[in-house]
BAMAR-373559 format. One record per residue (C-alpha): residue in one letter; residue number from 1; x, y, z. Coordinates in pm, 1 decimal. Last residue first. Layout:
<node><rest>a</rest><nr>NUM</nr><east>X</east><north>Y</north><up>Z</up></node>
...
//
This chain:
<node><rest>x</rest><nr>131</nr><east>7366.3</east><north>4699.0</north><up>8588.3</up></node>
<node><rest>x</rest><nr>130</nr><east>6992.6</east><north>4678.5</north><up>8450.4</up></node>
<node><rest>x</rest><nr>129</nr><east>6935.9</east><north>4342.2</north><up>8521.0</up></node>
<node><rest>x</rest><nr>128</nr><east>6817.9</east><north>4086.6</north><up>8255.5</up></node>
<node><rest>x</rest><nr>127</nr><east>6584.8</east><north>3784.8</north><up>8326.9</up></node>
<node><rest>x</rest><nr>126</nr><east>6614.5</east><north>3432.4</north><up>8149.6</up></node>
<node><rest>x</rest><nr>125</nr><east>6260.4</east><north>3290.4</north><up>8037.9</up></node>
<node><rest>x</rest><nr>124</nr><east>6209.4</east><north>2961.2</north><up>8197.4</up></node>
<node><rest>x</rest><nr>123</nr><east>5946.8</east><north>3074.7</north><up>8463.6</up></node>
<node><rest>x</rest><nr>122</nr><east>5791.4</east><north>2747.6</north><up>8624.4</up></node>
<node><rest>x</rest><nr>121</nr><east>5976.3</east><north>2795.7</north><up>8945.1</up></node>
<node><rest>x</rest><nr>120</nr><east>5672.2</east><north>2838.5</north><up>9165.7</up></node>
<node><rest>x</rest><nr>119</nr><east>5682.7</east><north>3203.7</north><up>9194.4</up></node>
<node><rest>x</rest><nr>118</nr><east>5717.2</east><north>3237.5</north><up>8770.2</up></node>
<node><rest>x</rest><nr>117</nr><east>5428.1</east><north>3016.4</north><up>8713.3</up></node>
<node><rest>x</rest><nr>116</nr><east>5239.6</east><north>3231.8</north><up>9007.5</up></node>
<node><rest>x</rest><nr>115</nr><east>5305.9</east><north>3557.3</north><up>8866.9</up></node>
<node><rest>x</rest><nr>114</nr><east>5243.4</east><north>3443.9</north><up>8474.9</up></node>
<node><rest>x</rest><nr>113</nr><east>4901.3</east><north>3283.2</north><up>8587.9</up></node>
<node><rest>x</rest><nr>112</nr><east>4823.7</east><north>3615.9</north><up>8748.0</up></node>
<node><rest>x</rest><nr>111</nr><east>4949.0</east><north>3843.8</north><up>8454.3</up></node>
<node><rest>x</rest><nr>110</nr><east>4738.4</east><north>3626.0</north><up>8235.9</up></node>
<node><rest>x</rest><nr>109</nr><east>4427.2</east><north>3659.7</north><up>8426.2</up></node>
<node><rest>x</rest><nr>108</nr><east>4438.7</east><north>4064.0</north><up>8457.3</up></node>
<node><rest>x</rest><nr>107</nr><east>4475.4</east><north>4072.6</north><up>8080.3</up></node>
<node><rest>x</rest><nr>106</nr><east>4183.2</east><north>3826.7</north><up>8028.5</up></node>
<node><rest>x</rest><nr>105</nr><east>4011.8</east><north>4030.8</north><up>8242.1</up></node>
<node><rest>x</rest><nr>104</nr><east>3940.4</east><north>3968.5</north><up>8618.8</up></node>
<node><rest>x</rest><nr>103</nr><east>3690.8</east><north>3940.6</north><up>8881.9</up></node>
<node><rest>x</rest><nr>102</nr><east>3804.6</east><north>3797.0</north><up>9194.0</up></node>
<node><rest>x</rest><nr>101</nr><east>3568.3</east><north>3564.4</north><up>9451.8</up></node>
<node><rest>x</rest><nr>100</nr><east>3702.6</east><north>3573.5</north><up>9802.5</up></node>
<node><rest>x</rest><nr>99</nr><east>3729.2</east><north>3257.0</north><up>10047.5</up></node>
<node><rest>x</rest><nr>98</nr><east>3516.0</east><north>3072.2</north><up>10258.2</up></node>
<node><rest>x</rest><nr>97</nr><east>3366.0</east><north>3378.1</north><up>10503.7</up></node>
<node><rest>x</rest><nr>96</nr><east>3347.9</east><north>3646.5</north><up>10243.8</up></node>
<node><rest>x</rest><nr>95</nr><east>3523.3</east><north>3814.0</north><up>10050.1</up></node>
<node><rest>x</rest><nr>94</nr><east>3444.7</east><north>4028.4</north><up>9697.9</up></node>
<node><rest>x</rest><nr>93</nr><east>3776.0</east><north>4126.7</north><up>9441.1</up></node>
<node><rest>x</rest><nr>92</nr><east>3725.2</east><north>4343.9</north><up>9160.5</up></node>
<node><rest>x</rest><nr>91</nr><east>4108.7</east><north>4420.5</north><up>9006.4</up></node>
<node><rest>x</rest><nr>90</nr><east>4139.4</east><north>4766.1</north><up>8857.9</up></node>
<node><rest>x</rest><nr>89</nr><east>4141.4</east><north>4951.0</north><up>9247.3</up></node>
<node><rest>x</rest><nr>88</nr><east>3973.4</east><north>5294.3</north><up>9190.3</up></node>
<node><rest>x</rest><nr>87</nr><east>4189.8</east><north>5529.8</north><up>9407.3</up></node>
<node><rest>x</rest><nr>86</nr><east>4123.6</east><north>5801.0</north><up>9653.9</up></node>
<node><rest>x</rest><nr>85</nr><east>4321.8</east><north>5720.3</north><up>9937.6</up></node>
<node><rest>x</rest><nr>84</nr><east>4208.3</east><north>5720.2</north><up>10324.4</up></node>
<node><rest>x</rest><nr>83</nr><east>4105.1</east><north>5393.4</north><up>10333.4</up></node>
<node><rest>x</rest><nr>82</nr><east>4448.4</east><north>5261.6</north><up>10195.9</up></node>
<node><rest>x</rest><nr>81</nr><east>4645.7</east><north>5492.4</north><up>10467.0</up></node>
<node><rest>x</rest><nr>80</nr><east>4359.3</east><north>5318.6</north><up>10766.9</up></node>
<node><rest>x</rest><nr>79</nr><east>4492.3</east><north>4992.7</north><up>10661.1</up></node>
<node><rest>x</rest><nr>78</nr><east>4819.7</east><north>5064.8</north><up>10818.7</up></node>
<node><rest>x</rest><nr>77</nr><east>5118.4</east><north>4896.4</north><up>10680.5</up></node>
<node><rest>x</rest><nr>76</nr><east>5254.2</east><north>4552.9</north><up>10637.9</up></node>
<node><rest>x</rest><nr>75</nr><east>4870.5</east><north>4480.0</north><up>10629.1</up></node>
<node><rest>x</rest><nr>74</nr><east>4727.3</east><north>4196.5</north><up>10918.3</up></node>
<node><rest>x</rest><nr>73</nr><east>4684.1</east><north>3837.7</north><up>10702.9</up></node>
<node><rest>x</rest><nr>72</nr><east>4301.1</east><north>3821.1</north><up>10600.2</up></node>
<node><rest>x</rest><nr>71</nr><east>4086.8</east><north>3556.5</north><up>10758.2</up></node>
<node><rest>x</rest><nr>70</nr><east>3943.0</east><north>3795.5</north><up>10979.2</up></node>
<node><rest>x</rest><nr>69</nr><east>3687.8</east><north>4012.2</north><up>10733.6</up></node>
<node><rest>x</rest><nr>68</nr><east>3591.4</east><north>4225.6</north><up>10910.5</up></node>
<node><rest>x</rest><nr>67</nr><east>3488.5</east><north>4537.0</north><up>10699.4</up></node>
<node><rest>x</rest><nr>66</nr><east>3861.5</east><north>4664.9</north><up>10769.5</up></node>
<node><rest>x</rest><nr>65</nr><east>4020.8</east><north>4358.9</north><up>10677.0</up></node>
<node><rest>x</rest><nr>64</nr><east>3775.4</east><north>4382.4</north><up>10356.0</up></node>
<node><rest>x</rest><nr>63</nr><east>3970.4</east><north>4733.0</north><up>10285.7</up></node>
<node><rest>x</rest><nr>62</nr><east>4231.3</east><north>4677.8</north><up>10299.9</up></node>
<node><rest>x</rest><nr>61</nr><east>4222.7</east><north>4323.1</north><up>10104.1</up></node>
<node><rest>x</rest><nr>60</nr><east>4069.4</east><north>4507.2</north><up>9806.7</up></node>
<node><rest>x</rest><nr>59</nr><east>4356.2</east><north>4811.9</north><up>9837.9</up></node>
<node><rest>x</rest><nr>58</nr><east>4629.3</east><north>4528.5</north><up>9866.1</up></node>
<node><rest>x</rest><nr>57</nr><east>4468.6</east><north>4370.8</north><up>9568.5</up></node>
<node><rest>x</rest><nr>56</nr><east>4463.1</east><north>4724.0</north><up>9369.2</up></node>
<node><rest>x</rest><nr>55</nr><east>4844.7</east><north>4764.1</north><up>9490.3</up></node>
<node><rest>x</rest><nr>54</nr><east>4948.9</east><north>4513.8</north><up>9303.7</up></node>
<node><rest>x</rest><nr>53</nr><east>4759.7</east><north>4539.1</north><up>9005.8</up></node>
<node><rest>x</rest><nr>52</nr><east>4851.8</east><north>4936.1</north><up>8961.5</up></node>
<node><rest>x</rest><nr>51</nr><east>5217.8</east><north>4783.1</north><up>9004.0</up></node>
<node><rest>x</rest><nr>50</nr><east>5188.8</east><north>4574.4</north><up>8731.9</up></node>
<node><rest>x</rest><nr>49</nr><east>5001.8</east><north>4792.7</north><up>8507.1</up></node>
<node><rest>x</rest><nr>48</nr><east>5266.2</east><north>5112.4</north><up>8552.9</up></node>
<node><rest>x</rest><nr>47</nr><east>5558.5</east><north>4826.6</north><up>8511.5</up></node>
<node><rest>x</rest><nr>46</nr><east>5391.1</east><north>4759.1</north><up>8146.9</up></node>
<node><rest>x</rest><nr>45</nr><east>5332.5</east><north>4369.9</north><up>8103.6</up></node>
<node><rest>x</rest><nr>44</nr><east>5512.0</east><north>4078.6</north><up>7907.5</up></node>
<node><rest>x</rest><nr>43</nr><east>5549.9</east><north>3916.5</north><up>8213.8</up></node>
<node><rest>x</rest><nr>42</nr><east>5901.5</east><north>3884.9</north><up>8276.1</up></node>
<node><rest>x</rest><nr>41</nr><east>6062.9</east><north>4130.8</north><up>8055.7</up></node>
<node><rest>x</rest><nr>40</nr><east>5817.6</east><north>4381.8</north><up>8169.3</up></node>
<node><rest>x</rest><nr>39</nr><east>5900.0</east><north>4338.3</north><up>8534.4</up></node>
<node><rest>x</rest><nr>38</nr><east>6269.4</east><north>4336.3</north><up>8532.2</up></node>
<node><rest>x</rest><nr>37</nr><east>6309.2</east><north>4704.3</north><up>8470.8</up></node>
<node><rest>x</rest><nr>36</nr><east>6075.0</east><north>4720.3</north><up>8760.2</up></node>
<node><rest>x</rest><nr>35</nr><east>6386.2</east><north>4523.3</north><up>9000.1</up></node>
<node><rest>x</rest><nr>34</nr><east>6226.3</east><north>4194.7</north><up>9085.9</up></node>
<node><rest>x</rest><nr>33</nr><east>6154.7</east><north>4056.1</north><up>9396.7</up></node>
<node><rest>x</rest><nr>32</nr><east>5910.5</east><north>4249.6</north><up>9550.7</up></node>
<node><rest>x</rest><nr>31</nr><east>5700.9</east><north>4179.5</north><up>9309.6</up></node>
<node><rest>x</rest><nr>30</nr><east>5776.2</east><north>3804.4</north><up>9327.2</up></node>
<node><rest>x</rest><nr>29</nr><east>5724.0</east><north>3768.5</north><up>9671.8</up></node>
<node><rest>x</rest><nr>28</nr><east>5323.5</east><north>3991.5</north><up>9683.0</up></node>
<node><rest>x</rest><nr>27</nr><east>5223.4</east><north>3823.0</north><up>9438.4</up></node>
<node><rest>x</rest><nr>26</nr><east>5282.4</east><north>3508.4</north><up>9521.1</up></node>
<node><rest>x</rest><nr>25</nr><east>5167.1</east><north>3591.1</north><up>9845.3</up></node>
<node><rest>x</rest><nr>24</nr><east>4848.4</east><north>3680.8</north><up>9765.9</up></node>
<node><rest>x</rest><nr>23</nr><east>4768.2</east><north>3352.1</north><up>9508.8</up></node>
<node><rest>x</rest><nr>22</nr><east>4876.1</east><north>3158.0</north><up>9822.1</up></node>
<node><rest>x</rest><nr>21</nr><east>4636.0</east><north>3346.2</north><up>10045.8</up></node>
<node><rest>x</rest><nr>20</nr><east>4358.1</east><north>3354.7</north><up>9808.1</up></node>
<node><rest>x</rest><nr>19</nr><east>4404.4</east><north>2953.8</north><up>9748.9</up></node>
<node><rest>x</rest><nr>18</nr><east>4389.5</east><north>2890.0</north><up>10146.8</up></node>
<node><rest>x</rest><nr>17</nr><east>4108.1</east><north>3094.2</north><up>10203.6</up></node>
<node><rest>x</rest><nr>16</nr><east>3900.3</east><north>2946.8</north><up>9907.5</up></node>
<node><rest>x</rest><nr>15</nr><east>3912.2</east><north>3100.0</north><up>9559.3</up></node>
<node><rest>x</rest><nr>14</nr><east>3647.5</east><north>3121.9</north><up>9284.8</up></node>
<node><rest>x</rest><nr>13</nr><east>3836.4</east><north>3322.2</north><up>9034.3</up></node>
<node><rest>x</rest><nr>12</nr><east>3564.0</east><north>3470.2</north><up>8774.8</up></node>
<node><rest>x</rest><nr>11</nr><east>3654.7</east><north>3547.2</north><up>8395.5</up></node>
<node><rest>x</rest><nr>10</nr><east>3569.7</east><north>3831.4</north><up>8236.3</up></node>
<node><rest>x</rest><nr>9</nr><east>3534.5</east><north>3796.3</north><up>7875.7</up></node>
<node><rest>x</rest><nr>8</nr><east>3167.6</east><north>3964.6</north><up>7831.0</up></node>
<node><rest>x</rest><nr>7</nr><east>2991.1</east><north>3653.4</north><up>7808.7</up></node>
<node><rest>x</rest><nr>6</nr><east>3105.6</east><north>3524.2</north><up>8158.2</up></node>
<node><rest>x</rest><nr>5</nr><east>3431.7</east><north>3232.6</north><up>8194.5</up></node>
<node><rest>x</rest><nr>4</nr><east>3384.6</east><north>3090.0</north><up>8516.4</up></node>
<node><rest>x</rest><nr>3</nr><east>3674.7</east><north>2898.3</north><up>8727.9</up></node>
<node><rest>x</rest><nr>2</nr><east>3662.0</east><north>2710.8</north><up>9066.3</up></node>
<node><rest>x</rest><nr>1</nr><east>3993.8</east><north>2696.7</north><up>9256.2</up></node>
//
């Protein structure tokens, strides 16, 4: 993964196939792992901005599956449902044949480096459930 910090704070994610996949599923594993009362205690984040981040990669990959974009995993659902929505995705994500280039804020960036420390084990903080 190639990193680029730009003037106005956004920092570029230069990711090949491989590294987009893995930082995909990560997300994808530990979200669906962890109750949403679990979510803010993990990542210091709001469940409403965790989610929205979720689904706004989801919407990206939707939609560059549908533009042909064949290295993409098929959707657990219909692609045609994320076309049809109305919704600004927050994350800016481009593909192309090697990989995909994502465009994130500092914000964005720390929530991804706090999913994938916490997927590969590197989450010490002990997590509550709501019983």
């Amino acid at each position: 993964m190639k990193t680029q910090t730009l003037s106005d704070g956004t920092v570029l994610l230069d990711l090949t196939v491989e590294e987009h996949h893995a930082l995909s599923r990560s997300l994808k594993s530990v979200m669906g792992a962890l109750e949403p009362c679990q979510l803010e205690t993990a990542f210091g984040e709001s469940v409403d901005f965790a989610y929205e981040f979720q689904f706004s990669v989801y919407l990206r990959e939707a939609a560059a599956r549908t533009a042909g974009v064949s290295w993409l995993l098929a959707a657990e659902v219909s692609d045609s449902f994320a076309m049809a929505l109305t919704v600004t995705p927050i994350v800016d994500i481009r593909f192309d044949a090697d990989g995909a280039l994502w465009r994130v804020s500092e914000r964005q960036l720390s929530f991804v480096n706090a999913i994938v420390n916490f997927h590969s084990g590197r989450y010490v903080k002990p997590l509550e459930t709501v019983r």
